[in-house]
Every structure is written in C-alpha cells, then in structure tokens.
C-alpha positions as CSV (number, residue, x, y, z in Angstrom):
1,X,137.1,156.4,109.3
2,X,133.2,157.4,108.3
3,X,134.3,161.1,107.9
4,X,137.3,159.9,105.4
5,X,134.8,158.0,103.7
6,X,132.0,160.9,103.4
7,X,134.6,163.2,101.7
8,X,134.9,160.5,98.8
9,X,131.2,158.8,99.2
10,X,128.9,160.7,101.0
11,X,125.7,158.1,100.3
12,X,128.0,155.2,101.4
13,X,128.9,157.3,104.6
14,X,125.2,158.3,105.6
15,X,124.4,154.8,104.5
16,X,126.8,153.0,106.9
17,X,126.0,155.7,109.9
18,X,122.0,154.1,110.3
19,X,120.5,156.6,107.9
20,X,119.7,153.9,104.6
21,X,116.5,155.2,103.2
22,X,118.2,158.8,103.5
23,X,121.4,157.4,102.1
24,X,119.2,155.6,98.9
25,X,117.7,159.0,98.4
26,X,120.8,160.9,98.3
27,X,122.8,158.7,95.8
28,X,121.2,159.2,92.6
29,X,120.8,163.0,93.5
30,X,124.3,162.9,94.4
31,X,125.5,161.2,91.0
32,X,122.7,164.0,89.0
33,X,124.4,166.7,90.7
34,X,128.1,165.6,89.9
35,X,127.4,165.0,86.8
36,X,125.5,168.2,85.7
37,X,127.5,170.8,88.4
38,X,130.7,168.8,87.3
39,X,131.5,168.5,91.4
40,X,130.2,171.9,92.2
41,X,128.1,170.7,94.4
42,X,130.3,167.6,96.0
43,X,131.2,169.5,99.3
44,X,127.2,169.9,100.3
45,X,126.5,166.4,100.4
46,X,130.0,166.3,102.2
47,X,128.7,168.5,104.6
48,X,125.0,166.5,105.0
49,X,127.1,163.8,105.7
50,X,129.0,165.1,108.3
51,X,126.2,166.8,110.1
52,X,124.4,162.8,109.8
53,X,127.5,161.5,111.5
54,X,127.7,163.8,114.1
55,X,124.0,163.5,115.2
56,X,124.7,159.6,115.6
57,X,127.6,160.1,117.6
58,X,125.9,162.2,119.8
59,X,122.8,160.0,120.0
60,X,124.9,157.3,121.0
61,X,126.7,159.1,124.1
C-alpha cells in the first residue's frame, strides 16, 4: 500500500514510513520541483521514496 502511495505522494509515503523530518523537508521541494520541471522530476522523489521504504522494511526483519 506505501509503494502505491509514493507513486502519487512521495512526502506522504516517506512521511508515514518513520522518516517525518525527511518527509517535511521533501514536500515543499517536491511541490518547487513539480511546479517549475512541470513533473520532470516526479519519478526521483518516487524513487527516494522507495529506496526509504525499503531500508524500513529491512530494518524491521
């Protein structure tokens, strides 16, 4: 459910995975960067966000 979610919100996903100050960080650079690139850049924070939900579920075991 948290990798459907970090294709449409990345923030909220790395938010909800443990990872809030990084997740406050990332939003308004996020909104910035699809608002200037015009959603060029969308798939890297996809990608940070999947790489952040990975490294929990391998934390956790």
């Amino acid at each position: 459910m948290n990798y459907l979610l970090a294709i449409l919100l990345p923030p909220l996903s790395i938010f909800l995975a443990g990872r809030v100050i990084l997740g406050i960080i990332i939003a308004p650079i996020w909104i910035l960067a699809l608002i200037f690139s015009g959603g060029l850049t969308h798939p890297m924070f996809v990608l940070l966000a999947w790489f952040v939900i990975f490294e929990r579920r391998e934390k956790r075991g």
